[in-house]
C-alpha positions as CSV (number, residue, x, y, z in Angstrom):
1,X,5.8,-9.3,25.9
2,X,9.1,-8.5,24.7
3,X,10.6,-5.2,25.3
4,X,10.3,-1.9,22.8
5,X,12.9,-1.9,20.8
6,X,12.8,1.9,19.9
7,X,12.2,4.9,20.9
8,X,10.1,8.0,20.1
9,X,12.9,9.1,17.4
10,X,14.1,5.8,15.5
11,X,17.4,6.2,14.1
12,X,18.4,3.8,11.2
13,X,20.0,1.1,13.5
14,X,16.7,1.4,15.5
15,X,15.0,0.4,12.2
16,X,17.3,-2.3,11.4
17,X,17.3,-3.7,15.2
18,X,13.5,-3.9,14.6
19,X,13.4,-5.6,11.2
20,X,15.4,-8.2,12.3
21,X,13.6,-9.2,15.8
22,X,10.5,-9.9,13.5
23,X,9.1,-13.7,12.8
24,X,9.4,-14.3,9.3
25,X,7.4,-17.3,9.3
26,X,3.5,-18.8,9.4
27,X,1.5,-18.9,12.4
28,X,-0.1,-22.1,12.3
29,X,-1.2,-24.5,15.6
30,X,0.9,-22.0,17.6
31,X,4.3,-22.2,16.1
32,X,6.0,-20.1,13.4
33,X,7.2,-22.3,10.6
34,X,8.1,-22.0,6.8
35,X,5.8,-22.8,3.9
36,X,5.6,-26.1,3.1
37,X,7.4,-25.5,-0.3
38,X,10.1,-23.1,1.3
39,X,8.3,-20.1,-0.5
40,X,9.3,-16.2,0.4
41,X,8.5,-13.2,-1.1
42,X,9.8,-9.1,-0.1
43,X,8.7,-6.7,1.8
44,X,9.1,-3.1,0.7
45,X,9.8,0.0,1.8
46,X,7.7,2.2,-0.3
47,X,9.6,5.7,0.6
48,X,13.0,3.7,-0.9
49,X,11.8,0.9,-3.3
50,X,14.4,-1.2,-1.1
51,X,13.8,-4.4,0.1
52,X,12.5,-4.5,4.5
53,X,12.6,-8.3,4.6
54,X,11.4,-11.7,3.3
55,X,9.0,-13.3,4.9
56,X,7.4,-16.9,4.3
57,X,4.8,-16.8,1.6
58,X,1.8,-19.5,2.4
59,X,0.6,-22.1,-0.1
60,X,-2.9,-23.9,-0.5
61,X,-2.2,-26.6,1.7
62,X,-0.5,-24.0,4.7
63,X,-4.3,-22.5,4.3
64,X,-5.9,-26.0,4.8
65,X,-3.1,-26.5,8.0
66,X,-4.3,-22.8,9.4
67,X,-7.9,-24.0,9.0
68,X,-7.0,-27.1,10.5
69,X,-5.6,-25.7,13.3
70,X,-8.5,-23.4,14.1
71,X,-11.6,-26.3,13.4
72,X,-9.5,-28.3,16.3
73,X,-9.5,-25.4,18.7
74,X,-13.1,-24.2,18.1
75,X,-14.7,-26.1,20.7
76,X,-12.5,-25.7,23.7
77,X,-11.9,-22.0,22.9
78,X,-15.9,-21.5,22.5
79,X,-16.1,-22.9,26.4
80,X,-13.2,-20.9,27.3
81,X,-14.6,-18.6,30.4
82,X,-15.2,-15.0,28.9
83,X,-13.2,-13.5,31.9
84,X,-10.4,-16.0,30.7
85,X,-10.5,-14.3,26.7
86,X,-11.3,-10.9,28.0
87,X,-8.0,-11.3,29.9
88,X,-6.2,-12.1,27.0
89,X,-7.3,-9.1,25.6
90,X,-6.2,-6.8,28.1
91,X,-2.8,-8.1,28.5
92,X,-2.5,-7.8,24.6
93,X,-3.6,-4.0,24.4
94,X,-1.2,-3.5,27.3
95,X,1.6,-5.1,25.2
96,X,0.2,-3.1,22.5
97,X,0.5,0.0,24.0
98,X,4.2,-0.5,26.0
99,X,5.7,-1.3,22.5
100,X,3.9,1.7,20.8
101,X,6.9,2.9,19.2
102,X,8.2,-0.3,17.4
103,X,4.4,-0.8,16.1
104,X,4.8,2.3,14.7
105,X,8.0,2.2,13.0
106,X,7.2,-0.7,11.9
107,X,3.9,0.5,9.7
108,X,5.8,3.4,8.6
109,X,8.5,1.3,7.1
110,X,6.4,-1.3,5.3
111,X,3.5,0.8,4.5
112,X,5.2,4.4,4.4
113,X,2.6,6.8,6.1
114,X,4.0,9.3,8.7
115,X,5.6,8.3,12.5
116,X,2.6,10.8,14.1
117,X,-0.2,9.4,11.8
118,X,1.6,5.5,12.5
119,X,1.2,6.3,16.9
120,X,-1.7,7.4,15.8
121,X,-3.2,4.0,14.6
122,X,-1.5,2.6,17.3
123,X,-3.6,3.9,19.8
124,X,-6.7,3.5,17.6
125,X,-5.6,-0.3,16.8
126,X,-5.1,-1.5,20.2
127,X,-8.8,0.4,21.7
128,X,-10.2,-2.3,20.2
129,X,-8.7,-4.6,22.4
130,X,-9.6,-3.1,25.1
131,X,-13.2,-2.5,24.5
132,X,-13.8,-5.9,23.3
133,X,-12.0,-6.9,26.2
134,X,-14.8,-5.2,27.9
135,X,-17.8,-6.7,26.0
136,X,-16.3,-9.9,26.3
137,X,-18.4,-10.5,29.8
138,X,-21.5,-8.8,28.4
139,X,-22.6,-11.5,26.0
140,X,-26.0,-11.3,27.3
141,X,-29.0,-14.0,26.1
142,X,-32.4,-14.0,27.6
143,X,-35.3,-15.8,29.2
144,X,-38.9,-15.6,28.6
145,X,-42.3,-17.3,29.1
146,X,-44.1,-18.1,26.2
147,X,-47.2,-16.0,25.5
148,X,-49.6,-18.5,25.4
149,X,-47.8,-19.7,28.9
150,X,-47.6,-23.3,27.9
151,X,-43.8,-23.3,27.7
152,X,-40.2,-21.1,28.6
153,X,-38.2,-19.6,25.7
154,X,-34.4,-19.6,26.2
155,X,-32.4,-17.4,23.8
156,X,-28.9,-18.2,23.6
157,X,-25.4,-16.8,21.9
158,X,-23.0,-18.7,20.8
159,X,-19.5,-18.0,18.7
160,X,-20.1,-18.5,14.6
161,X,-17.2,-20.6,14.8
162,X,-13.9,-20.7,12.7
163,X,-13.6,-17.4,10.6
164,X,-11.3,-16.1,7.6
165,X,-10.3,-12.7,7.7
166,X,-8.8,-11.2,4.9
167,X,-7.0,-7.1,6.3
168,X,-5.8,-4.5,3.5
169,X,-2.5,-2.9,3.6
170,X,-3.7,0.6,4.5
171,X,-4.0,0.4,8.4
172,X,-2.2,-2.9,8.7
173,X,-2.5,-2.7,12.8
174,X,-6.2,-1.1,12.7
175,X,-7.9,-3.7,10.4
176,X,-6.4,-6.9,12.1
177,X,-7.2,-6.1,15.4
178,X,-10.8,-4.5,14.8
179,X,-11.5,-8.2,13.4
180,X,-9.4,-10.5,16.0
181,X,-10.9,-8.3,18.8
182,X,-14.0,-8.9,18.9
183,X,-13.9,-12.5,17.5
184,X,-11.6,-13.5,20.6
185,X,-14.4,-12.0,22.1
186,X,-16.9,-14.2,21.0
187,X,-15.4,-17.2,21.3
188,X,-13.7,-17.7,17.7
189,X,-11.4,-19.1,16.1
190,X,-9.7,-17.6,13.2
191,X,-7.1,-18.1,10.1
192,X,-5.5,-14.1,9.3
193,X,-4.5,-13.4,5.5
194,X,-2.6,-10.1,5.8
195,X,-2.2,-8.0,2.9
196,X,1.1,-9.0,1.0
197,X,2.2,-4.8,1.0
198,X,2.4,-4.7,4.7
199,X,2.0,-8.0,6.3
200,X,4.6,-7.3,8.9
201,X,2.8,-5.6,11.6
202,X,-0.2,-8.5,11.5
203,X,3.0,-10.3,12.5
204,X,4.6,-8.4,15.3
205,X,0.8,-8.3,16.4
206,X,0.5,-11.7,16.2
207,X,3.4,-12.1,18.6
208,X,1.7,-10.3,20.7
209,X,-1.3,-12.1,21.6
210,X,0.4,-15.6,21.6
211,X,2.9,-13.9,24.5
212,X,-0.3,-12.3,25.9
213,X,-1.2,-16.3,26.4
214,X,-3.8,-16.5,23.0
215,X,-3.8,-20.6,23.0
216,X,-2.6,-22.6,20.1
217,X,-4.5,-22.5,17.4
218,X,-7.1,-19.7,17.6
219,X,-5.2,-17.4,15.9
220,X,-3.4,-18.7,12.9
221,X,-1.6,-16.1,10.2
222,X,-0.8,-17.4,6.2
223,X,0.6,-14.1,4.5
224,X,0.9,-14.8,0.9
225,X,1.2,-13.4,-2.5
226,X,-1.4,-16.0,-3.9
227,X,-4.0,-14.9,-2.3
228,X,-6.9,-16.8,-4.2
229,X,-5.1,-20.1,-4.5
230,X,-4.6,-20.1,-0.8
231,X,-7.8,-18.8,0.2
232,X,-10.3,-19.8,-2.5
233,X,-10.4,-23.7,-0.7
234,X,-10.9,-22.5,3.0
235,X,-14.3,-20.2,1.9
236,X,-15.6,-23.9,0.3
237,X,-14.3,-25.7,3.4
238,X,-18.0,-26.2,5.2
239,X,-15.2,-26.0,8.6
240,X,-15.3,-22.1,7.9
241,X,-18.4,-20.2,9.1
242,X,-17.4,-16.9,8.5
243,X,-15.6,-14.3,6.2
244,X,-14.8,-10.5,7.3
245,X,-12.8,-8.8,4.4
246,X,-11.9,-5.3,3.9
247,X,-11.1,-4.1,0.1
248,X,-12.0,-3.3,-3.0
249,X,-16.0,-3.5,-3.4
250,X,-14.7,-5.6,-6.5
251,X,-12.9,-8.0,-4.9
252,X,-15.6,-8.2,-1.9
253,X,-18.0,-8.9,-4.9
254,X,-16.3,-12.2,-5.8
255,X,-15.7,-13.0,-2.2
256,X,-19.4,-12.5,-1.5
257,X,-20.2,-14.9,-4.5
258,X,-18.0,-17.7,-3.0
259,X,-19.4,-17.4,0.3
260,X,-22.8,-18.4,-0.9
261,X,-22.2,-22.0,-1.6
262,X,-21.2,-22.2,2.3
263,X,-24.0,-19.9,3.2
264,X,-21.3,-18.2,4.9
265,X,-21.9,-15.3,7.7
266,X,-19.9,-12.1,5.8
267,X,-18.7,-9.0,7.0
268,X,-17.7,-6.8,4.0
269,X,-16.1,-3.5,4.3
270,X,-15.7,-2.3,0.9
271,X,-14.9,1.0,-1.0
272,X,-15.9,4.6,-0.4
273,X,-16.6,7.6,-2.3
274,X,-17.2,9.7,0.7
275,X,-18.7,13.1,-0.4
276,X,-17.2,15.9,1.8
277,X,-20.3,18.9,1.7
278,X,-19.0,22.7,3.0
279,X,-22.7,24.7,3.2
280,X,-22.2,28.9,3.1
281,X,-23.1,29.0,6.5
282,X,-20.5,26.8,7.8
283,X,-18.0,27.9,9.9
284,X,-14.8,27.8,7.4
285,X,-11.9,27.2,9.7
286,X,-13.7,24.3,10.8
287,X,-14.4,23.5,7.8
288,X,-10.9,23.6,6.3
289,X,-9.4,21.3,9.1
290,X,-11.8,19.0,9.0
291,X,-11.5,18.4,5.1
292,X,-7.5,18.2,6.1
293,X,-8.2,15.2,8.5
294,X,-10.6,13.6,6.0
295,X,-8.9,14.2,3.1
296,X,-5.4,13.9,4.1
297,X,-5.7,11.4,6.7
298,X,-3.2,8.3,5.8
299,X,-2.4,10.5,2.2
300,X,-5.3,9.9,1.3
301,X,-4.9,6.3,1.4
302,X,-8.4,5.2,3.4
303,X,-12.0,4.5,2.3
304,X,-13.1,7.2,4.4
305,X,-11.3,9.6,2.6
306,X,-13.2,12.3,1.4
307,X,-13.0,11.7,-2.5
308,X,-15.6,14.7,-3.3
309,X,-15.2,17.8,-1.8
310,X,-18.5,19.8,-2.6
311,X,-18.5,23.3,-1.6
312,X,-21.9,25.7,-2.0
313,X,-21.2,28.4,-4.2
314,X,-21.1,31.6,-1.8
315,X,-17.5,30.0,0.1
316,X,-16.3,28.3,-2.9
317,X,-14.0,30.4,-3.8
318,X,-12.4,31.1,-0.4
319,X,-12.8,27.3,1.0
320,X,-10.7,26.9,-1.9
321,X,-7.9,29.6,-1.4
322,X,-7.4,28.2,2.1
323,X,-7.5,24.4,1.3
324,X,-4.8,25.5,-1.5
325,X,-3.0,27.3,1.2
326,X,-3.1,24.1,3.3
327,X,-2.6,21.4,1.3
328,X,0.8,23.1,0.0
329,X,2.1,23.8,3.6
330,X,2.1,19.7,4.0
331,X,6.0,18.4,3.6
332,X,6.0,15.0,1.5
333,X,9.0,13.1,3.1
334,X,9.6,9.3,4.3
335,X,7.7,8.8,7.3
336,X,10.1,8.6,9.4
337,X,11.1,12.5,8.9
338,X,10.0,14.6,11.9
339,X,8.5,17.1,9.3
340,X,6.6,14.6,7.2
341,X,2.7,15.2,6.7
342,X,2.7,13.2,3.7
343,X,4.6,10.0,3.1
344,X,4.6,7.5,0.0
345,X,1.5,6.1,-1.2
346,X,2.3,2.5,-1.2
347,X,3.5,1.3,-4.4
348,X,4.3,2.5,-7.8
349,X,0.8,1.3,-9.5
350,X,-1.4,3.3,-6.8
351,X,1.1,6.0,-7.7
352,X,0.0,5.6,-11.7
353,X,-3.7,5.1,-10.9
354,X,-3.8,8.6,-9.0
355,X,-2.2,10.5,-11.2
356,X,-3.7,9.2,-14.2
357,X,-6.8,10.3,-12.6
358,X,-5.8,13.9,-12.0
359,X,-4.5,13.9,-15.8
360,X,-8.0,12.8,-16.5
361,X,-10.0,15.4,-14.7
362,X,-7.6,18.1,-16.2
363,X,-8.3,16.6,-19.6
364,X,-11.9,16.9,-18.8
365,X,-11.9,20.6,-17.8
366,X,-11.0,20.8,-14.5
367,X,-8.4,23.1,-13.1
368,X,-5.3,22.1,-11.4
369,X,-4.6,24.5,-8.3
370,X,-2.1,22.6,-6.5
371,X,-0.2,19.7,-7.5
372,X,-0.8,17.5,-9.7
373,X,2.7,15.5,-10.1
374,X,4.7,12.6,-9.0
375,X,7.6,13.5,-6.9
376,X,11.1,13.1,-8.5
377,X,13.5,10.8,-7.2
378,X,13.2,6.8,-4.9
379,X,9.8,5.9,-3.4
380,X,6.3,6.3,-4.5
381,X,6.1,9.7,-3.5
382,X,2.9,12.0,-4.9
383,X,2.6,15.7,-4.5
384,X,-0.5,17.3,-2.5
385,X,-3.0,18.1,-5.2
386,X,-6.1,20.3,-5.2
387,X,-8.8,20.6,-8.3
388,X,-11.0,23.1,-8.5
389,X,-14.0,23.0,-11.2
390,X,-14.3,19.4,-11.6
391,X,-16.5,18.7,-14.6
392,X,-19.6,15.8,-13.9
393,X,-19.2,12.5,-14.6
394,X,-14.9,12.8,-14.3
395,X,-13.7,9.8,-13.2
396,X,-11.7,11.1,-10.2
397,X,-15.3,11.7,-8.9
398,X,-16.4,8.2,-9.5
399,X,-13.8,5.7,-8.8
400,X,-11.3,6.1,-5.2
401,X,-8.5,7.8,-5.4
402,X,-6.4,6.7,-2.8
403,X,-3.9,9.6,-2.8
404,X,-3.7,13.3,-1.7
405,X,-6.0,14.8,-4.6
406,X,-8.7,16.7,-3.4
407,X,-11.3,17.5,-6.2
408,X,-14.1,20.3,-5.7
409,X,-16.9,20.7,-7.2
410,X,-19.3,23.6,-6.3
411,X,-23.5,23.3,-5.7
412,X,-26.1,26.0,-5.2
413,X,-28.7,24.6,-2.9
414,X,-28.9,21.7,-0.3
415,X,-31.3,19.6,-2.4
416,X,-28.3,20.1,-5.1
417,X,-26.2,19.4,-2.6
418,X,-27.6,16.4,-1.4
419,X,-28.7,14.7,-4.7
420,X,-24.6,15.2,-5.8
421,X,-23.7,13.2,-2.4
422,X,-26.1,10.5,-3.0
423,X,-24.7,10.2,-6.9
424,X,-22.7,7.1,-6.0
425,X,-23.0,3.2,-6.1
426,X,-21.0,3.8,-2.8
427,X,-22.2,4.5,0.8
428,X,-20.0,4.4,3.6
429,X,-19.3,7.8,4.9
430,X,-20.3,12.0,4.7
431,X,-18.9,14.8,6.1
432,X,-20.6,18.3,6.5
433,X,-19.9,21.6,7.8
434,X,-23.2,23.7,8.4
435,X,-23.9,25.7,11.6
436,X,-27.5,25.4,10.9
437,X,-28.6,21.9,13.4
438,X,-31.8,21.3,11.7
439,X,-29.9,21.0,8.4
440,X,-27.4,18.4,10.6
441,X,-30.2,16.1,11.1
442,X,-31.8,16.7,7.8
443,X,-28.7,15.4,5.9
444,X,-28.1,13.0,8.5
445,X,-31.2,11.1,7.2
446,X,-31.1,11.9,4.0
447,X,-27.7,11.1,2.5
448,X,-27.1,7.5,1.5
449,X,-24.2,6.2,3.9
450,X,-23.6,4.0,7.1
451,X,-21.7,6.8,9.2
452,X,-21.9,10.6,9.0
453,X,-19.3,13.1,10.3
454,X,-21.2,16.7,11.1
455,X,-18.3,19.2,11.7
456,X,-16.1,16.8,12.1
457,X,-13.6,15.1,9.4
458,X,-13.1,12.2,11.3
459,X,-16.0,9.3,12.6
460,X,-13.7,6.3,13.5
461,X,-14.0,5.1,16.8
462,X,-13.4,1.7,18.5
463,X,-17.1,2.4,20.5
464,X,-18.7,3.3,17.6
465,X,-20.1,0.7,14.7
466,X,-18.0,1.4,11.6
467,X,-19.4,0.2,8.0
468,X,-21.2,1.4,5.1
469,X,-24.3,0.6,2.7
470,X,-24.9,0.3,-0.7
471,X,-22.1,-1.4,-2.2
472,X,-19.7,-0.1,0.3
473,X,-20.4,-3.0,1.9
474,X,-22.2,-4.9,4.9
475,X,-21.8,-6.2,8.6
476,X,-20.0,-3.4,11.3
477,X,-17.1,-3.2,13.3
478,X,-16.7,-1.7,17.0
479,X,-19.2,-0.6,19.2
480,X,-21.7,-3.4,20.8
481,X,-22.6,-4.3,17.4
482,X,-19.5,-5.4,16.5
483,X,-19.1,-8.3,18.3
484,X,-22.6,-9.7,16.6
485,X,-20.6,-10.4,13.8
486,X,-19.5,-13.5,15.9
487,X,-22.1,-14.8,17.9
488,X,-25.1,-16.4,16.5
489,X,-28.8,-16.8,18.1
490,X,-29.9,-20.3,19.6
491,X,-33.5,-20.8,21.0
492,X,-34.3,-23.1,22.9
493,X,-37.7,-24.0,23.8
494,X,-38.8,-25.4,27.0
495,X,-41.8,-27.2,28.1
496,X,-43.6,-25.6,30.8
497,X,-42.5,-26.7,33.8
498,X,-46.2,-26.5,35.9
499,X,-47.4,-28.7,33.5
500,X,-48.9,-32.0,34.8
């Protein structure tokens, strides 16, 4: 792969140097081209408002050209040796991790989160590569006489076929290769819809595998700002056999609905409203930094966020002095600042929507600690905000928030304390800080959610299956179940071969 193109402390040219290397075009069939009507649209920075780049913007028939492209490759890739893709794979988390630093530049300039947070995702982004790289030989079926012994059963996997994945703007290396990964795996191939925000990493990335030797076709990338037009025909092409999105559980709703008429395999990865539960007995440093990483992770920008921070009555009081204490300690600067803990949020209408929430839950009774404003001046900057007393029923405790605004709300017992957890349409992650184990396994099988952080603030792994229940969604990524996702089951029965 080409070589980095800046260092561990990017200076403005550095930035500029990088912008410019970028494809600006469509991956379709292998090649980078316009969109067929010459469409563009700009990529901002959201710590300056200022324009990155323009980029091609796809059109309905560049989505039927990516879908072509991918239906012609199926069948060869599917017979492509799984040493051959697992290869592939390797070589692309290698070129992954040599160009670490222009990977993460790059998100920080589209997508505005902090340069340590940005290596961060590097390193989680490209695991996946590797470990599906790994699985990749492990496809495993399986053989079996009948009961009755009158004939041989023969279980087979085979790829799903060509897939549409559609990645949100939030971890824009992350959610692309968590996807690609494991489909590559299986055999797949695929047409990529980056989010409009931050499609430019999806595009470095995609770079990446086709120098890593990914053949023509199996990956094919149509950024876009008309999403539906350009999408909406491929889920009722009956070419397409599968749709992973990650979003809004409103907009994986409506996706959902269009899949049906395909009878399309979905993988949905919706919204959170991950509770966040500190017990009297837990141990409160612990607690404090692990409601940092949950809470402030990405600014806040993440469905695993913790949205509701519930904190039993006996520590309220002091959980909340030192989450104060923290939380106001955090410098909100461009990402590219050496003492940034808090970048932008990534556009002026998540800006609106978080504050307007915090305005909401002060309206409603709740206090405002820490906080509570947008920061002065270019970018889409909001201040680290902490609310203490936050009444029932508030809306900052229903809906995401998507921003550094940490709302607590206290509870007396852990039946209380598990009943306000579960008081959500949503299920995809919980946190808890107790040193009492029994508890740990008690609220590990009784709150309503597909992952569960005990003492920790952080669950995502690249070996672990990531998704959520309820109407946070359905389907996981990583671990060995993720790569299930892509394969489907064939049996074959067989007649007995003693038979006369």
């Amino acid at each position: 792969m080409s070589r980095a193109l800046v260092t561990s402390t990017p200076t403005p040219e550095d930035e500029q140097r990088l912008i410019d290397s970028l494809p600006t075009g469509l991956f379709i069939g292998g090649e980078w081209r316009a969109a067929s009507d010459g469409g563009t649209f700009d990529v901002l920075d959201p710590s300056t408002g200022l324009v990155l780049t323009s980029i091609a913007s796809a059109t309905p028939a560049d989505g039927a050209a990516a879908l072509d492209a991918a239906a012609d490759a199926q069948r060869s890739w599917g017979r492509t040796a799984p040493r051959e893709r697992a290869e592939i794979l390797r070589r692309a988390f290698e070129a992954v991790t040599e160009r670490a630093d222009d990977f993460a530049l790059l998100m920080t300039l589209e997508m505005g989160k902090p340069l340590a947070e940005a290596r961060g995702e590097v390193a989680y982004g490209a695991e996946f590569l590797r470990w599906f790289s790994e699985e990749t030989a492990r496809i495993a079926g399986r053989f079996a006489m009948a009961p009755d012994g009158n004939s041989r059963l023969l279980v087979m996997k085979r790829p799903v076929g060509p897939s549409l994945f559609i990645t949100p703007w939030n971890f824009p290396l992350a959610m692309a290769t968590r996807k690609i990964a494991p489909a590559i795996a299986a055999g797949c191939t695929m047409v990529l819809k980056p989010a409009a925000l931050t499609p430019l990493t999806a595009l470095l990335f995609t770079q990446a595998l086709a120098e890593a030797g990914l053949p023509a076709g199996v990956l094919n990338v149509i950024q876009t700002t008309s999403a539906g037009a350009v999408t909406g025909p491929l889920i009722q092409d009956p070419r397409l056999r599968k749709l992973s999105f990650t979003g809004s559980t409103e907009v994986g709703r409506r996706l959902i609905a269009d899949a049906a008429h395909q009878v399309l395999r979905v993988s949905m990865e919706l919204g959170g409203n991950a509770p966040l539960l500190v017990f009297d007995d837990a141990d409160l440093d612990k607690a404090v930094d692990g409601a940092m990483l949950a809470k402030m992770r990405n600014g806040g920008e993440a469905c695993t966020a913790a949205n509701r921070i519930l904190v039993q009555q006996g520590v309220a009081a002091e959980f909340s002095r030192r989450l104060v204490e923290r939380m106001a300690a955090h410098t909100v600067a461009r990402g590219t600042d050496p003492a940034s803990k808090t970048g932008p949020l990534v556009d002026e209408g998540t800006r609106d929507k978080v504050h307007e929430l915090v305005t909401s839950a002060v309206e409603a009774g709740a206090t405002l600690a820490l906080g509570g404003r947008a920061v002065p001046g270019a970018g889409y900057f909001y201040e680290p905000t902490v609310l203490t007393d936050v009444p029932g029923g508030s809306r900052i405790l229903n809906e995401e928030i998507f921003g550094p605004v940490a709302p607590i709300v206290t509870f007396e017992t852990e039946e209380q304390g598990i009943r306000l957890a579960n008081a959500t349409e949503y299920g995809l992650v919980a946190y808890a800080f107790t040193r009492d184990l029994n508890r740990g396994l008690r609220l590990a099988e009784e709150l309503e959610v597909g992952m569960f952080g005990l003492n920790t603030g952080i669950v995502s792994n690249p070996a672990a299956p990531f998704g959520g229940v309820k109407q946070s969604g359905t389907g996981r990524e990583g671990g060995i179940e993720g790569i299930e996702e892509y394969l489907e089951t064939r049996y074959v029965g067989i007649a007995d071969p003693y038979a006369v």
